[in-house]
RODO-2510 file (C-alpha; in nm, 4 decimals, decimal comma):
residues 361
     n   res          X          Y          Z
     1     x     8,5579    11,0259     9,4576
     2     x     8,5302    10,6748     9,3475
     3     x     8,7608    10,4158     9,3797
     4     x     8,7547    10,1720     9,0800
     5     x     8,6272     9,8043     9,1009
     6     x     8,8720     9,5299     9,0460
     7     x     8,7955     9,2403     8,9927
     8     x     8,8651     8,9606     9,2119
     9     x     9,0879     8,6105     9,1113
    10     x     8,9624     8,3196     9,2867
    11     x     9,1984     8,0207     9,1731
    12     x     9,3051     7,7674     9,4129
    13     x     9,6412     7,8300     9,3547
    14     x     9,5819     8,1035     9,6323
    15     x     9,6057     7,8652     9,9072
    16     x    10,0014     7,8286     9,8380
    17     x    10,0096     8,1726     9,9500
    18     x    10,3526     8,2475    10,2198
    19     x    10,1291     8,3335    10,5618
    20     x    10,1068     8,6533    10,7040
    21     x    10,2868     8,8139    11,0177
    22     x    10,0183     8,9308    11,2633
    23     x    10,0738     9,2316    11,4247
    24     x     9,9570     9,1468    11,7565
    25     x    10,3101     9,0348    11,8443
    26     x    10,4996     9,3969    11,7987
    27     x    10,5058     9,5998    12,0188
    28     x    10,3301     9,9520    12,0756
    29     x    10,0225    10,1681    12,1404
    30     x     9,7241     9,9200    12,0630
    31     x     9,5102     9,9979    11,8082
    32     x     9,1553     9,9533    11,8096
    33     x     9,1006     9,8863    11,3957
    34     x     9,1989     9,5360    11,1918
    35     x     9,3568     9,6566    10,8366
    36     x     9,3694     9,5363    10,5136
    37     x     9,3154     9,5238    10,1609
    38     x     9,0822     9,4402     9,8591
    39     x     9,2752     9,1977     9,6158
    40     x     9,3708     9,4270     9,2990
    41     x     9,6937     9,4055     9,0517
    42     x     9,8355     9,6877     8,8801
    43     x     9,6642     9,5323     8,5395
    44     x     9,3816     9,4014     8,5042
    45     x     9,3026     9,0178     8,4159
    46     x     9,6883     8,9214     8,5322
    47     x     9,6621     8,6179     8,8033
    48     x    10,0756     8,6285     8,8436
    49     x    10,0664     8,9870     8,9018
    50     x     9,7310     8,9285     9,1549
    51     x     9,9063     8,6701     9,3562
    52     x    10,2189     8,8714     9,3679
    53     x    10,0370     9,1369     9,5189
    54     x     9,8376     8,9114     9,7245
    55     x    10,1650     8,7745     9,8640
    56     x    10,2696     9,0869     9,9436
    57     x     9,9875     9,2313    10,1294
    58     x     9,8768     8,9894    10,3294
    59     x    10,2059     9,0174    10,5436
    60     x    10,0529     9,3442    10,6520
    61     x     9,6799     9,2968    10,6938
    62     x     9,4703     9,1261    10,9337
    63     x     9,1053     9,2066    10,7639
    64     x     9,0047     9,1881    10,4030
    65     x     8,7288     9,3753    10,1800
    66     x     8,5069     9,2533     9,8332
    67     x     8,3485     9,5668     9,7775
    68     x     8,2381     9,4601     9,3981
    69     x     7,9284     9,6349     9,1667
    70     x     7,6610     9,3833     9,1401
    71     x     7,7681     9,1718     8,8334
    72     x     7,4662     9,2933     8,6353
    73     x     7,6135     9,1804     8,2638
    74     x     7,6480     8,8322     8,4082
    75     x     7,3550     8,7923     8,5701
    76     x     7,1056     8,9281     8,3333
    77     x     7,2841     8,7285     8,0678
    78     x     7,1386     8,4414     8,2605
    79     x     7,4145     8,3197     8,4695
    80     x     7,2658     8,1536     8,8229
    81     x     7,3517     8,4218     9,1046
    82     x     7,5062     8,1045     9,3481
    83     x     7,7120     7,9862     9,0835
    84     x     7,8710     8,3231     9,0463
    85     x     7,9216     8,3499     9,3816
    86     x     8,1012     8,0548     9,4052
    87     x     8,3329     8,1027     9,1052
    88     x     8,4060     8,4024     9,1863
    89     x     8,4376     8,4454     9,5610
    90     x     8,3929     8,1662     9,7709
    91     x     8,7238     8,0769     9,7316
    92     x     8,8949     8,3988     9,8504
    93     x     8,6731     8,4264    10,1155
    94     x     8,7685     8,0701    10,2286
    95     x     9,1192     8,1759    10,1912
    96     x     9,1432     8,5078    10,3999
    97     x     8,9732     8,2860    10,6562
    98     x     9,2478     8,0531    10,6613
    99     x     9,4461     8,4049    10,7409
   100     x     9,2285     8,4660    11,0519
   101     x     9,1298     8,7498    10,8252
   102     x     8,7962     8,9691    10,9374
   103     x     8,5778     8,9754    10,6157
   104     x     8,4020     9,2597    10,5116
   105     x     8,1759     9,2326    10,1570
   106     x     8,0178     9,5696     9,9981
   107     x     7,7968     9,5265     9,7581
   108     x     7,7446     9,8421     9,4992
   109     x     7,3688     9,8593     9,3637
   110     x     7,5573    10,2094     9,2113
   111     x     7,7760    10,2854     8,9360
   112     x     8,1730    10,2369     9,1352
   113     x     8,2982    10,5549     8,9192
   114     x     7,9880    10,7809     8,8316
   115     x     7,7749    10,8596     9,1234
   116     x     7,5444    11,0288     8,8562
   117     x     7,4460    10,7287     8,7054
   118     x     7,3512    10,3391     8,7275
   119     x     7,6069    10,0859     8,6928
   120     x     7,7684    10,0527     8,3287
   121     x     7,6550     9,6969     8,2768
   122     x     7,3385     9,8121     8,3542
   123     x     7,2549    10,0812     8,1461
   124     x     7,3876     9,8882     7,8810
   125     x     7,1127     9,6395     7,9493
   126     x     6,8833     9,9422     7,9183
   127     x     6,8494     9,8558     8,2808
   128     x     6,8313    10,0744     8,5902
   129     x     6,7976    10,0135     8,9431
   130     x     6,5419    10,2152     8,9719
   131     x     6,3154     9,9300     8,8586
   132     x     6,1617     9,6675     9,0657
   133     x     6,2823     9,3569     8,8627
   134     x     6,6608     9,5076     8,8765
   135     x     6,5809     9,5565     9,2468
   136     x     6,4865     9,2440     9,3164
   137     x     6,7857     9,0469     9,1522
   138     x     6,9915     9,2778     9,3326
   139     x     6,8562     9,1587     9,6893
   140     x     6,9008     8,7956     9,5802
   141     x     7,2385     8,8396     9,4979
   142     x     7,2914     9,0385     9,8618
   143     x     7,1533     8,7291     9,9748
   144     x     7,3928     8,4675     9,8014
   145     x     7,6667     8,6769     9,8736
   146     x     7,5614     8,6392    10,2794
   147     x     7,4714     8,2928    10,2922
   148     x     7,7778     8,1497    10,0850
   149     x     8,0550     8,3632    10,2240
   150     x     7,9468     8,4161    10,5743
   151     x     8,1158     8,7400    10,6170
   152     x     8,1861     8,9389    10,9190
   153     x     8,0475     9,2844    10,8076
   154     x     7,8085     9,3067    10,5467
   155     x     7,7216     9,6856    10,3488
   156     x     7,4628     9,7392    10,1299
   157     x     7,4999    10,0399     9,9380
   158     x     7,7841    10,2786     9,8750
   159     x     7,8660    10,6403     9,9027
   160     x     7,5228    10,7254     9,9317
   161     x     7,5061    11,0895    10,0106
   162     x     7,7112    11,1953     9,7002
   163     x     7,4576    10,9623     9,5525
   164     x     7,1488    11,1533     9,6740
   165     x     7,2764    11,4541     9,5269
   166     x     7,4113    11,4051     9,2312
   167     x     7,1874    11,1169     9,0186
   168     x     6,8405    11,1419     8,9257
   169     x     6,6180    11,0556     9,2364
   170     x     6,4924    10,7793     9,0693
   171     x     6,8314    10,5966     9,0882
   172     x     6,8602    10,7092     9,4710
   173     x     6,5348    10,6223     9,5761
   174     x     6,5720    10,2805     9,3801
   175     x     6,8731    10,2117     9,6146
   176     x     6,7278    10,3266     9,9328
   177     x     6,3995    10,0751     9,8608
   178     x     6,6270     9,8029     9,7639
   179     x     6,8909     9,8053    10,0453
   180     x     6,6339     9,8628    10,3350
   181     x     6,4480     9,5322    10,1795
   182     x     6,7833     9,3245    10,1606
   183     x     6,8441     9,4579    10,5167
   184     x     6,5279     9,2975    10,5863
   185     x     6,5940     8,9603    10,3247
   186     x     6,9467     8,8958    10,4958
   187     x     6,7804     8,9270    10,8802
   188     x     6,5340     8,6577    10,7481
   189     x     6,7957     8,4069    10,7973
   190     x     7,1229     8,5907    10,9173
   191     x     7,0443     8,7757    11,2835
   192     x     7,4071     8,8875    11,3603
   193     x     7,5958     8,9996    11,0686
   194     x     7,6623     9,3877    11,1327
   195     x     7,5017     9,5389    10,8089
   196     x     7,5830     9,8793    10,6938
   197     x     7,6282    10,1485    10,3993
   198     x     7,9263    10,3754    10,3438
   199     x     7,9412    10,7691    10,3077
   200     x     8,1922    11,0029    10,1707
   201     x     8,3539    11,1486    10,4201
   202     x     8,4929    11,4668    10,1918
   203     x     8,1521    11,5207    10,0570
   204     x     8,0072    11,5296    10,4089
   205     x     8,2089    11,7953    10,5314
   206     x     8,1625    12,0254    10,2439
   207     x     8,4695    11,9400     9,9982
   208     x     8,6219    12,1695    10,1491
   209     x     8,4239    12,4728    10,0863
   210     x     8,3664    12,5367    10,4544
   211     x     7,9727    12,4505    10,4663
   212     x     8,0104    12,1116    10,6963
   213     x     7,6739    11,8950    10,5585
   214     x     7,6963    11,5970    10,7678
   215     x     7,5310    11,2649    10,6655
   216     x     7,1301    11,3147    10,8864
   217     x     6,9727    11,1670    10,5840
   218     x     7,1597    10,8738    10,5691
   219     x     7,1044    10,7545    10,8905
   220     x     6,7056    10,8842    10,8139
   221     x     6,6596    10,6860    10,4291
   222     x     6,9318    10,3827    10,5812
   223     x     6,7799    10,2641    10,9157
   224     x     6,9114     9,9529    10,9740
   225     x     7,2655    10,1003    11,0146
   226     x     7,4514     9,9040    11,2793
   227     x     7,8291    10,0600    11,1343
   228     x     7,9230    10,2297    10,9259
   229     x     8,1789    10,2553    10,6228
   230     x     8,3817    10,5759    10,5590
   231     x     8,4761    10,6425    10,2225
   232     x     8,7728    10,9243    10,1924
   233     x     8,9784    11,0502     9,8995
   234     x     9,0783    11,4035    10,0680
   235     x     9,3891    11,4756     9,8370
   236     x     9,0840    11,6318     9,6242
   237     x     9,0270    11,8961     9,8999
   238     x     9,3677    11,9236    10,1156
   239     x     9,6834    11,9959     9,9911
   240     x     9,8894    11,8652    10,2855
   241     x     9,7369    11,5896    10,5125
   242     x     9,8186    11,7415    10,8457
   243     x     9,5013    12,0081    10,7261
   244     x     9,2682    11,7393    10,7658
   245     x     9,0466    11,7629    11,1062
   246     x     9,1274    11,5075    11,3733
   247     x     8,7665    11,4557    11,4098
   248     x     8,7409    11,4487    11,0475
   249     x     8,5735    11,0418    11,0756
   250     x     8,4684    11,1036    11,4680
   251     x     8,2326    11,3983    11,3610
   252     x     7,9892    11,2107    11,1583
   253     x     7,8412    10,9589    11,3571
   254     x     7,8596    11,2650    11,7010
   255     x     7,4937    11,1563    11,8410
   256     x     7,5124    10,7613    11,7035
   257     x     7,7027    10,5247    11,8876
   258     x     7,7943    10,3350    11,6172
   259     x     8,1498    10,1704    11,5260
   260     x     8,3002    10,2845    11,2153
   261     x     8,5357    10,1947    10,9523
   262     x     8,6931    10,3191    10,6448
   263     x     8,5707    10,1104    10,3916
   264     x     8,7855    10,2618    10,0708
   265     x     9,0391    10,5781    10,0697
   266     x     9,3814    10,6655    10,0041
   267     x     9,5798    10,9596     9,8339
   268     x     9,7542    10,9933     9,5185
   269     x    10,1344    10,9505     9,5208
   270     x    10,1608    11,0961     9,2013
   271     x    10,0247    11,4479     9,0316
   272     x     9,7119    11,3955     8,8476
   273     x     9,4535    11,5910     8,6782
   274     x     9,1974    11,7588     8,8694
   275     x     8,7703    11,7275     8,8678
   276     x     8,7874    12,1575     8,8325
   277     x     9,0550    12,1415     8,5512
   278     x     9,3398    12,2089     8,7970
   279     x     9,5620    11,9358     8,8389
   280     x     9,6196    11,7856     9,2223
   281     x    10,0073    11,8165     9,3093
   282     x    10,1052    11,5116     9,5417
   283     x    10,4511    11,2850     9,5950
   284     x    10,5327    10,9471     9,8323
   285     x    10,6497    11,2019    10,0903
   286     x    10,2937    11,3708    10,1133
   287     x    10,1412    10,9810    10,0651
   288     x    10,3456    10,9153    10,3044
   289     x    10,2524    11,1489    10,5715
   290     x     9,8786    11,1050    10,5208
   291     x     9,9049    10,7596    10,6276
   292     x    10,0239    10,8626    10,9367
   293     x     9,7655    11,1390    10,9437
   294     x     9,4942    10,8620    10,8742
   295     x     9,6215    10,6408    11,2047
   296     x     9,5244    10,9524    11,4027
   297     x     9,1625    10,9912    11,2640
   298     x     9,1111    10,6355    11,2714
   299     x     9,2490    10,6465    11,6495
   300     x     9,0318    10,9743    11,7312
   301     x     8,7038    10,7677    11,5443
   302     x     8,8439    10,4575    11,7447
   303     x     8,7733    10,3367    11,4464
   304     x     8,7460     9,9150    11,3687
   305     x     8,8964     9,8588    11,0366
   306     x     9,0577    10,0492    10,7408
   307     x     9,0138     9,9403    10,4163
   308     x     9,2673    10,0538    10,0989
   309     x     9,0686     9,9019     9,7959
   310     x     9,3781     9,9170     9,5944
   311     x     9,7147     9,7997     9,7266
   312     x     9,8975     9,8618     9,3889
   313     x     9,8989    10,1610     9,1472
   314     x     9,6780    10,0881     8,8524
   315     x     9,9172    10,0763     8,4878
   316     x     9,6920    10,3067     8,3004
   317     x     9,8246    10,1727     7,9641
   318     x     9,6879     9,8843     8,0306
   319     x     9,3299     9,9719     8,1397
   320     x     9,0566     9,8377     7,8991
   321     x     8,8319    10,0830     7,6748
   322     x     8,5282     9,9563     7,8891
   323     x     8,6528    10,1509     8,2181
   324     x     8,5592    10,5172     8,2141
   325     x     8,8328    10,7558     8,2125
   326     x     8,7836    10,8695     8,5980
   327     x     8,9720    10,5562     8,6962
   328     x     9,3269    10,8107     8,6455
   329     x     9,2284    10,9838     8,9961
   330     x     9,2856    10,6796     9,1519
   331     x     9,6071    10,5198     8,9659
   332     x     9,8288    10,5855     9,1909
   333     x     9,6743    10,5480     9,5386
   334     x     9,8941    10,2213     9,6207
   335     x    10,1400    10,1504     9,8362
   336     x    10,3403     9,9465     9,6024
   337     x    10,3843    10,1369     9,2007
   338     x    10,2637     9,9365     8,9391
   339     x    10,5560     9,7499     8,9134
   340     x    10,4881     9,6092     9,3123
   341     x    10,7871     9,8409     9,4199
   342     x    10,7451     9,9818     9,7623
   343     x    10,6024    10,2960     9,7714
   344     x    10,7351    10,4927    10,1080
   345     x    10,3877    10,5081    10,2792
   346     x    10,4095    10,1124    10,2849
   347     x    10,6929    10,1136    10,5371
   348     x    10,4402    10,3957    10,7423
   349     x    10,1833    10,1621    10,6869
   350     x    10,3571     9,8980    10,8448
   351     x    10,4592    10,0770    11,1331
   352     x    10,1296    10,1552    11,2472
   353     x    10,0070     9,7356    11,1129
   354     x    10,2765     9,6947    11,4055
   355     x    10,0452     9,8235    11,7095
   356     x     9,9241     9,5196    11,8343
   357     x     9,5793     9,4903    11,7967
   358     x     9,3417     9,5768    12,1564
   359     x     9,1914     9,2471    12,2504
   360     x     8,8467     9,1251    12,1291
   361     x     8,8720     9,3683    11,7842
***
C-alpha cells in the first residue's frame, strides 16, 4: 500500500502564507507526537490549488514531511544534485521552519507505487538500483538533501519489508547496500540527525490473514535504525477501524527501544476498487472514526509524529498518463475532497491537533 509521490512547489510566494495556530495552547490530554502533512494539491502541477491547501493545513500541523523518490529522470539527464535541491526544496524547508515546524525528509531509492519494481524514471533509463553507479548517485543525493535542508529526522529507504518480499532480490539487496552506506556518508559530517527507514505496518502483521510476521529483518539488513517510520493503509485489511489492535504500532518495535512515527497512512473516505478484485466499502463517518482510532495507537506507541502524505483527495481526471493506475487506492485519503472541502475526519483531526503537545517533543 503505497501512497503516491507529489511533487513539491517551492515558490517564494509561500512565505505570504496566514501562520498557523499551535496546539500547545488548547487544552487537554498531552500528546506525545508533532503532526502534520506533506505539501500535495488535489491536481497535480497547480501552485493556487498547492498554496490553498498549504494555507489550510498548516493551521493544524506542527511537523512537516518530503518523503519524495529520488529524482532519477533529472539527475541522470545531467542536472547537478545541489541545484535540484535547492530549486526544489530548500525553500519549503526554510519555510516550515519559519512555522517552528519539525522536518522530517524520506528519501525513496524504491518505486513510491510498485514495491515490485525500481522507480519509473529509472527503469526508463534502463537503470536499476541494483547497480553500483545508480547506488552511488543515490547516496550523494541523501547527502545534499542532509546538508542543504538540515532536517530533523532523516529516512533512508521506504517500506522495506513489503520490499524484501515482493521485488527481485537484486532490487532489495541494492537498497539495503545503498542505505547502510548513506547511513554511513551522512554520519561523515552529520552526528545527530536521527536516521531511519519505514515499514508497513499492515504487511507486518500479516494483512490480516492472522500469521503476525513482524519486521526482525529489518532491524537485521537496516542497522543504523535510531526510529523508525510506520507506514499504514489498514482500510485494505479492516472493515471498521475500531478492529485494528491497540498495539497495532507498539508491537513492532516490543524488544527495541526506539521512538516511532507514522511516516505515511490514512483511509479511504470513499469506496474504491480492491487489490483481490473486491472493492473496499468506506465513507467520512468510517474516515472519520479511524482518525480517532489512529490517536489511540499513536498514544499506545507513544508515538512522536504522524505523517498524512496527502492532505487533499487526489482529482483522478486530472492525473497524468505517466502515474500508474494504483494511485486510485489512495484518491481519497484526504481530509479535505478535491475541491479543499472539509472532509469530517478534519474536524477529528483537529480535535486531537488540540492536545497540547508534552514538553520537549
Amino acid at each position: 500500500m503505497i501512497l503516491p509521490i507529489l511533487s513539491v512547489l517551492i515558490l517564494p510566494a509561500l512565505f505570504g502564507c496566514q501562520k498557523s495556530h499551535p496546539g500547545s495552547n488548547a487544552t487537554g490530554s498531552q500528546r506525545s507526537y508533532r503532526m502534520g502533512f506533506q505539501s500535495s494539491a488535489p491536481r497535480w502541477d497547480d501552485y493556487n490549488l498547492y498554496i490553498q491547501s498549504l494555507n489550510i493545513w498548516i493551521q493544524r500541523a506542527d511537523a512537516a514531511i518530503i518523503s519524495v523518490e529520488v529524482p532519477w529522470d533529472s539527475l541522470l539527464n545531467g542536472q547537478p544534485v545541489e541545484a535540484y535541491v535547492l530549486n526544489n526544496y530548500k525553500g519549503v524547508a526554510d519555510f516550515y521552519r519559519s512555522k517552528n515546524f519539525k522536518l522530517w525528509v524520506y528519501i525513496d531509492p524504491a518505486n513510491g507505487l510498485d514495491r515490485s519494481a525500481d522507480a519509473v524514471s529509472l527503469a526508463a533509463h534502463s537503470k536499476s538500483i541494483a547497480q553500483a553507479a545508480m547506488q552511488q548517485l543515490y547516496r550523494r543525493y541523501v547527502v545534499v538533501m542532509d546538508s542543504i535542508l538540515r532536517p530533523d529526522h532523516l529516512g533512508l529507504a521506504l517500506e522495506t519489508n513489503v520490499i524484501r518480499d515482493s521485488s527481485p532480490d537484486s532490487i532489495y539487496q541494492g537498497i539495503r547496500q545503498a542505505a547502510n552506506a548513506a547511513a554511513g556518508d551522512v554520519r561523515s559530517f552529520d552526528k545527530t540527525v536521527p536516521l531511519s527507514i519505514s515499514v508497513q505496518v499492515d504487511y507486518a502483521w500479516g494483512n490480516g490473514n492472522g500469521v503476525y510476521r513482524g519486521i526482525t529483518q529489518d532491524f537485521t539488513d537496516f542497522p543504523f535504525i535510531g526510529e523508525l517510520g510506520l507506514s499504514s493503509y489498514p482500510y485494505f485489511v479492516f472493515a471498521n477501524p475500531q478492529a485494528i489492535p491497540l498495539n497495532y504500532y507498539s508491537k513492532l518495535t516490543e524488544g527495541h527501544s526506539l521512538p516511532v512515527f507514522v511516516s505515511e497512512g490514512g483511509w479511504t473516505s470513499e469506496p474504491i476498487p480492491g487489490f483481490s478484485g473486491q472493492p473496499i466499502n468506506s465513507n467520512p463517518s468510517t474516515q472519520q472514526s479511524y482518525i480517532a482510532r489512529q490517536s489511540q495507537l499513536l498514544d499506545n506507541a507513544q508515538a512522536t509524529a504522524v505523517f498524512q502524505l496527502a492532505f487533499t483527495d487526489i482529482d483522478l481526471s486530472a492525473v497524468p498518463p505517466s502515474v500508474p493506475s494504483t494511485i486510485q487506492y489512495f484518491a481519497f485519503i484526504g481530509l479535505v475532497d478535491a475541491n479543499l472541502q472539509p472532509r469530517p475526519s478534519l474536524a477529528t483531526w483537529d480535535s486531537v491537533f488540540k492536545r497540547p503537545l508534552k514538553p520537549g517533543n
